[in-house]
N, C-alpha and C positions, 0 to 999 in steps of 0.2 A: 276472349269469348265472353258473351252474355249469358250465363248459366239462368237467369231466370227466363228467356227463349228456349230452352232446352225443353221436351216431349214432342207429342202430336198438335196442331194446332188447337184450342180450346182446352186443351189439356196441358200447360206448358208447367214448370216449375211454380210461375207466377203465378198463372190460374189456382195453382193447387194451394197455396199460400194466401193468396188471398180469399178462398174458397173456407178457410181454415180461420182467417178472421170476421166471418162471414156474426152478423152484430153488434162488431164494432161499433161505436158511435161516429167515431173516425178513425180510418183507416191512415197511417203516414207508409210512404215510400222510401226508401234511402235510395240513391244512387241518378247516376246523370241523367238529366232530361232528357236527352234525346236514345236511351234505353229504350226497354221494352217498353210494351203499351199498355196503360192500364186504363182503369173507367175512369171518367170526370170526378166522379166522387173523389179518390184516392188523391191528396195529396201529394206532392212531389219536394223532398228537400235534399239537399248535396251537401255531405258531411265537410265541416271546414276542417281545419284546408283539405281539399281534394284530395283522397287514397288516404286521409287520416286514419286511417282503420276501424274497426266496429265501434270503438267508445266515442271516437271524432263522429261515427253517424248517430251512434245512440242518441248523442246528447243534441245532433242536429234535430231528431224526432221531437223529444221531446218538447224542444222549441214548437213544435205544431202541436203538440198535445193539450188540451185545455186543463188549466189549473186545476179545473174543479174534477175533472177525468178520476175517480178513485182509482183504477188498475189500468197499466198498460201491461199489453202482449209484446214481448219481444220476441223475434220468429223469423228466423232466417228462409231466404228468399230460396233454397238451393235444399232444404231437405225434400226426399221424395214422398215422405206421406205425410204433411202437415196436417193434415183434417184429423188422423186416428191419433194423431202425438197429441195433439192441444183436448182432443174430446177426452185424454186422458186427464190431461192435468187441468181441465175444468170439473172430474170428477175429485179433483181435491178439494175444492173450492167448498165442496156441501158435507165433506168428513169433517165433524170437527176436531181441532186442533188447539195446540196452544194459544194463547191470545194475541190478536194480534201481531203475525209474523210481515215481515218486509215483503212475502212474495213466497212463490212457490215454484221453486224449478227441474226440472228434469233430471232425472238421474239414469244413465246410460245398465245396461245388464255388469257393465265393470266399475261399475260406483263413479264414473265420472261425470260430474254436474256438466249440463249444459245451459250454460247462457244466452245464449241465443232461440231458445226455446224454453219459455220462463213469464209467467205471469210476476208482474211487482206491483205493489204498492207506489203508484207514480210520485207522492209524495218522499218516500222511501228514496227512490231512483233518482228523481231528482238532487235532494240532498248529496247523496253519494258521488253522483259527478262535478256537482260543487265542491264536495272535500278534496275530491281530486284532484281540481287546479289544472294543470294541462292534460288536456285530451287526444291530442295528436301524439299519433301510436301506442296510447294507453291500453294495457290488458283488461281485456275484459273479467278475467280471475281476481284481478286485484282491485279491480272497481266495486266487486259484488262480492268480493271477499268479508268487510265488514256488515254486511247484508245479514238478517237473522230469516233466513231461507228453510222453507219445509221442502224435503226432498222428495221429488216424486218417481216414482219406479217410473220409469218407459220402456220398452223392449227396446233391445238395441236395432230391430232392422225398423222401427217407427223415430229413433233418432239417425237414420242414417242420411247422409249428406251428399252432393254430388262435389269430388274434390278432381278428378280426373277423368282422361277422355276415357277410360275403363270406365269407369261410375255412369259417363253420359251416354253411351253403348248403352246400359244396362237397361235405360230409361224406355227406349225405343224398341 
């Protein structure tokens, strides 16, 4: 199943996600080409090797991301309210903070970081999946673990995700 096809039409996972990087400079895709449908704009890249998992697509993105890009959004395709998650943790962006952090990423209501919803420092990002050397089924904890990350409160139903046909019920 294509979770990012999942809602009403115009309303879909995707729509909401990409509604959510709405600014962008560029927009990148992860996943198979013949997926859901997105605008021209939106880039399309297939993480190597295929079903490499999130660090094999992360570091496919970043391949489209322009060097000079200061911050990538990283944002999963399958949360249901991407628009209110990311307008939060763009409100970190203007508190100030320590100097200079890698990124700033989401912090669930039970203190666990999400990565997948997470502003970085693309320079930051990139370096880190260079240390890491293989990328095929690399953890995304362990990739972002060396990362000097400011944590961002999210309510947990603005991190919640669709992981089963329960979750995609809920959506409709």
């Amino acid at each position: 199943m294509d979770k990012t096809t999942l809602g009403a039409p115009g309303d879909t996972l995707l729509d909401r996600a990409l509604d959510a990087a709405t600014g962008a400079r560029r927009t990148v895709l992860v996943g198979a080409r013949g997926a859901a449908r997105s605008p021209a704009s939106v880039v399309r890249v297939r993480e190597d090797p295929p079903f490499g998992g999130p660090v094999s697509g992360l570091a496919a993105a970043l391949d489209a991301v322009p060097a000079s890009a200061p911050t990538t959004l990283v944002l999963a395709c399958d949360l249901v309210r991407p628009v209110e998650a990311v307008a939060v943790l763009r409100t970190a962006l203007v508190v100030p903070s320590r100097s200079a952090p890698d990124g700033w990423v989401a912090v669930d209501d039970d203190g666990r970081r999400q990565p997948l919803l997470a502003l970085y420092r693309s320079a930051a990002l990139r370096s880190a999946v260079d240390a890491l050397g293989e990328v095929d089924g690399a953890s995304l904890r362990r990739l972002t673990a060396p990362l000097d990350l400011v944590e961002v409160p999210v309510p947990s139903a603005l991190c919640a995700d669709v992981d089963t046909a329960d979750d995609a019920e809920r959506l409709t």
